[in-house]
N, C-alpha and C positions, 0 to 999 in steps of 0.2 A: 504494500500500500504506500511506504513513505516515497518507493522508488516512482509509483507513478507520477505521486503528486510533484517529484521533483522533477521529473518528466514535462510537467503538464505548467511547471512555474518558468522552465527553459524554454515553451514555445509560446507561452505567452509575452516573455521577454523579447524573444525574437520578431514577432508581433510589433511590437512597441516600436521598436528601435527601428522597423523597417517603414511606418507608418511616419515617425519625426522624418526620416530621409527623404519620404515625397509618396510614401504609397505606392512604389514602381512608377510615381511621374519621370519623363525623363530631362533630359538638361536643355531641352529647345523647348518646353513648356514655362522653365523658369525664366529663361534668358526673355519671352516672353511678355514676363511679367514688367520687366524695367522700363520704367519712363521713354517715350521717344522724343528728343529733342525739340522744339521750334526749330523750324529750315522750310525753304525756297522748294518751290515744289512743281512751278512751273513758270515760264518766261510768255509774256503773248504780247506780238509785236500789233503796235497800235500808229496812230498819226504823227505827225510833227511836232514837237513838244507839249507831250502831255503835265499836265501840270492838276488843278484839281479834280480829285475825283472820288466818290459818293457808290451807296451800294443800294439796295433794293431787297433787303433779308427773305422779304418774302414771295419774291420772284428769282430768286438767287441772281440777280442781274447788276452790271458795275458799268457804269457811268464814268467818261474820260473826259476831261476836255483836253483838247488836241488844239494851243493858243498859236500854233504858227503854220497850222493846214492854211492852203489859200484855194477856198476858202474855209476858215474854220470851223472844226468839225468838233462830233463828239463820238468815241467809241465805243458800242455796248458789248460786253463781253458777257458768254454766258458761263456762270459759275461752275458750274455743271462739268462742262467738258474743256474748261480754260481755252475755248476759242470767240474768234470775233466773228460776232453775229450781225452786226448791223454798222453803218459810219452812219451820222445825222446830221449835214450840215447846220449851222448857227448864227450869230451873228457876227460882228465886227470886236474882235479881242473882247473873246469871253474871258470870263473872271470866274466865276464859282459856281457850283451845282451843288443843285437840292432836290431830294428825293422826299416826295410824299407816300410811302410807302401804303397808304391807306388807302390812296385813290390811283395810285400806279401812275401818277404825273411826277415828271423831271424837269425842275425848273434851269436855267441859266444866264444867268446875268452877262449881257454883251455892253463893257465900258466904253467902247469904240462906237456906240448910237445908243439912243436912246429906248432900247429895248430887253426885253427877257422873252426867249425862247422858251415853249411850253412844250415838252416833247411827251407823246402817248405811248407811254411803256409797254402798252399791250399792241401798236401798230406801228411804232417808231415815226405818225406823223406829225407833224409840228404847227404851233399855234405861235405868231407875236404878240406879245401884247404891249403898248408903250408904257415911258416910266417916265423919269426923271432923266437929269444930265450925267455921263459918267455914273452907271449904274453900278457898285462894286458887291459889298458881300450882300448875303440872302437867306431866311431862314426862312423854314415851314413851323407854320402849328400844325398838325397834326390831328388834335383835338378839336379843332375848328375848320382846317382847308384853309384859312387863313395865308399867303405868301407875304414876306415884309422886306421890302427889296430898300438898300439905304443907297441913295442918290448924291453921289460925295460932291457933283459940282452944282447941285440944286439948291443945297440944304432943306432935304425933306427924304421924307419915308412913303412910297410908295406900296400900300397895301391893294393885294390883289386876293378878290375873292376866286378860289381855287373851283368854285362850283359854273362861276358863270367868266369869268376875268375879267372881270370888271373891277374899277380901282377907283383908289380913295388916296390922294396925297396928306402927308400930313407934315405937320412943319419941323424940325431939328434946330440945331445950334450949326455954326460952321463945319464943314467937312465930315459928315456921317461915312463911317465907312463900315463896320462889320455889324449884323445881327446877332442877337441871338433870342433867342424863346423859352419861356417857363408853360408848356401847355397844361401845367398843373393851375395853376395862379391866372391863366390867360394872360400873360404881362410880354412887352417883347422891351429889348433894352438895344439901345443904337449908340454904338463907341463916337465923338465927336470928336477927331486928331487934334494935331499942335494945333491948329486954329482956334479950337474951343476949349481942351480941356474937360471934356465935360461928358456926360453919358445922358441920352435922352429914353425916359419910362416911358412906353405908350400903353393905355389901358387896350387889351384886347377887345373891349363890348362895346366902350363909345370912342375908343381914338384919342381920348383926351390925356397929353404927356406933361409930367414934370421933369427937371433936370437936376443931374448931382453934378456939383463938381470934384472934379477927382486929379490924379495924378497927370505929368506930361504924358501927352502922344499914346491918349489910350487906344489901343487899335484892335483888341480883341478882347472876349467877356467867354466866362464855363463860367456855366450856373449847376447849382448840385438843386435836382429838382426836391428830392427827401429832405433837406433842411431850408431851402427856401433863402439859397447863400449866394452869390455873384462876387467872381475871384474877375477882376481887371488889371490885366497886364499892359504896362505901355511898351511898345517894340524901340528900343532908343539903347544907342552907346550909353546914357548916361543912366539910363533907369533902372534900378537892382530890386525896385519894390512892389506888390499886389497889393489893390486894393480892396478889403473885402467890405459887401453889402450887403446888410441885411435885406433881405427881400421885402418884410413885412416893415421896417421901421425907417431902410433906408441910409438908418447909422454905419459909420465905413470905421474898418480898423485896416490901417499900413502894417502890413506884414515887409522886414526887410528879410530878401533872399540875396542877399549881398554875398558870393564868395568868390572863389581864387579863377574861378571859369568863364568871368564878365557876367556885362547887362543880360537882361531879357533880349531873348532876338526871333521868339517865336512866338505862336498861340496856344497857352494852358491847355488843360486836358483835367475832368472831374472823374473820379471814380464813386459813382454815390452810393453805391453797395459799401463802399470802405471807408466811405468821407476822405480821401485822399485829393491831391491836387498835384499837379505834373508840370512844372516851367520851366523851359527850355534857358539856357541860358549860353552865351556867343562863343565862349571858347572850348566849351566840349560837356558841358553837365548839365543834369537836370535838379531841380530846386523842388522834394516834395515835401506840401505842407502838411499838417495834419488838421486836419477841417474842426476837430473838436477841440484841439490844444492850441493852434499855431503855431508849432513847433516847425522846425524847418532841419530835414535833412539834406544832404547835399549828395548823388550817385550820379559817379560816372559814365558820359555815353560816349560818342564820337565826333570829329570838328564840325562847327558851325549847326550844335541841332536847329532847325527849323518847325517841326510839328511833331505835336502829340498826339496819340490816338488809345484810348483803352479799350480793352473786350472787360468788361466788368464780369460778367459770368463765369471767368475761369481766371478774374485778378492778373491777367496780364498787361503790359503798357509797352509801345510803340512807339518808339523814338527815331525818326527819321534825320538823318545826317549828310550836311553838305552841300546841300542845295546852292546857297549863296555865298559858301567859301570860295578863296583862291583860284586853289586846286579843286576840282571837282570830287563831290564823294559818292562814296561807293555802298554806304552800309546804314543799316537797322539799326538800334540797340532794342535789344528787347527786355525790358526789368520785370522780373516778379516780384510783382505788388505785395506779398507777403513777406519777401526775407530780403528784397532791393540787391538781389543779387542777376546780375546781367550776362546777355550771350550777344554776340555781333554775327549778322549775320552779310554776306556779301548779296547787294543788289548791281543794278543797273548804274548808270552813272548819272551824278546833279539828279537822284530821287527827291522828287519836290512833294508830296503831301501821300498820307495811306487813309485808308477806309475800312473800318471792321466790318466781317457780315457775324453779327451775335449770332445767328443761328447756325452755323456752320465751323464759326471760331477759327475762318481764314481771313487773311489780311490782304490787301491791292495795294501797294506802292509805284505807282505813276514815277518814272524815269526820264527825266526828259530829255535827256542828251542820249539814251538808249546805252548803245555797247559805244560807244565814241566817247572816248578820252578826248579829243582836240576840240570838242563839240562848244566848248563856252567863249573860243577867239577866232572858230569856224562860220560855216554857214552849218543850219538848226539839219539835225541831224534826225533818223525816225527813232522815234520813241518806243521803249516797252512797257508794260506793268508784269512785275513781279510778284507771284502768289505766294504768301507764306502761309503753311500751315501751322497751325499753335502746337503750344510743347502738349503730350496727352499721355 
């Protein structure tokens, strides 16, 4: 008897020991298991210097603008099989795209006349609608079909109802240049440059605006829509500071993101899942705040970032590099948002602005000098957008 049960104690052990080592899994099940990096995943060659560009999550559809096609175009790529589906002619030196993902309309702002291009994402055919002078940045409500196009040589804001296009001007301080939109609050807020100083509120229900004044040469606004917060960056050699505002009381606190990597040289980026904030700053780093403390840390990315971009839902951020350096650049940073530790990833060349699709948790970075290094003392060279897929 004792022999069996010591029998019966040795194969239960055996048991054991062979279950901790994998249960007969084998070694291509665990390797498996390991993280796969962020990386580039595919290259799709597009127009003439593409520069902004915008996604469409729930057509998986990405939006180019192409500012040195003649004539200017826009490239739609489908997400799907990273090929180009469509070119859209535009207007005269577009500026920025917006995607109403609601109603599957693509807005674009043409600075060079007085116009915004409405393109129909479900036919790729196009509407003009006129605006203002020097039409620059553009934001959608979403919540409303609302478009809010700011008119940098009119001084006014140009609201277009997204159902019929038909608009409504409404008046700024000097040189309105970027949008942006709380479709929580209905509120749209219009950056007012070196000219003013100043940031114009326009109520979304009747159009009636106040103004703050704020720091020099505010030229871009992230609103964190969950705390009802607005981080203004002014893009300037000499500016190291955000101003933040309260949404509801309008009271501002100067955050300084002063350190060893220069001024502000881009547009912020919110993470409102994390209350986090992303600014880019001229000689190679980003400045993030902490939306609850103000605290400021400082990680490193690559020369001259230019723009930020988060995927909130898997905490990563997108730091585009180069754009408006020297020498032209070449690379991503990409920080997680969790531990601010970074990977670089090699793009295109003079990558000018990216686009998250959240649903998908790939990324588009618009290239506009393409594979041409000589491309910035050249003549404009064809562009790519660069797909990266996130780290998973």
């Amino acid at each position: 008897m004792r022999k069996s049960l010591l029998i019966l104690e040795v194969f239960l052990l055996l048991i054991a020991l062979w279950c901790l080592s994998g249960c007969g899994g084998s070694a291509s099940s665990n390797s498996q298991s390991q993280p796969t990096p962020a990386r580039v995943v595919a290259t799709v060659p597009v127009g003439f210097g593409p520069s902004a560009v915008d996604v469409n999550p729930v057509t998986d559809r990405i939006y180019v603008v192409n500012v040195d096609d003649q004539p200017a175009t826009v490239s739609v790529i489908d997400g799907g099989t990273n090929s180009l589906v469509a070119t859209v002619p535009v207007g005269l030196n577009p500026f920025a795209v917006a995607v109403n993902s609601s109603t599957n309309k693509i807005y674009v702002s043409n600075s060079g006349e007085q116009s915004v291009t409405v393109i129909d994402g479900a036919t790729n055919s196009t509407t003009t609608v006129g605006v203002g002078r020097q039409p620059f940045g553009l934001a959608v409500n979403t919540a409303t079909n609302q478009v809010y196009v700011a008119n940098y040589a009119s001084q006014s804001v140009t609201v277009i109802d997204g159902a019929t296009n038909n608009t409504t001007s409404v008046a700024t301080d000097l040189g309105p240049y970027f949008v942006a939109v709380n479709p929580v609050t209905n509120k749209a807020y219009v950056t007012n440059t070196q000219l003013s100083n100043t940031v114009t509120v326009i109520d979304g229900t009747t159009n009636q605006t106040q103004t703050i004044s704020v720091g020099f040469n505010p030229a871009s606004i992230a609103i964190d829509t969950v705390t009802n917060t607005l981080y203004v960056a002014g893009v300037s050699h000499g500016t190291y500071s955000v101003d933040v505002i309260d949404g509801a009381t309008l009271a501002i606190t100067s955050v300084d993101t002063n350190n060893p990597s220069g001024a502000i040289f881009g547009a912020p980026a919110v993470n409102a899942a994390t209350n986090k904030i992303y600014v880019p700053h001229q000689l190679g780093s980003v400045a993030v705040i902490d939306g609850a403390t103000l605290n400021v840390t400082s990680v490193l990315a690559g020369q001259a970032p230019q723009s930020v971009s988060v995927d909130a839902g898997i905490n990563q951020v997108y730091v585009v590099n180069g754009y408006a350096s020297p020498t032209p650049g070449t690379t991503v940073t990409v920080i997680d948002g969790t531990t601010n530790s970074t990977t670089t990833l090699q793009t295109g060349v003079s990558p000018a602005q990216a686009a998250v699709n959240s649903a998908t948790h790939r990324v588009y970075v618009s290239n506009s000098c393409g594979n041409d290094m000589s491309c910035p003392t050249g003549t404009p060279a064809q562009g790519t957008v660069s797909v990266i897929e996130a780290a998973h």
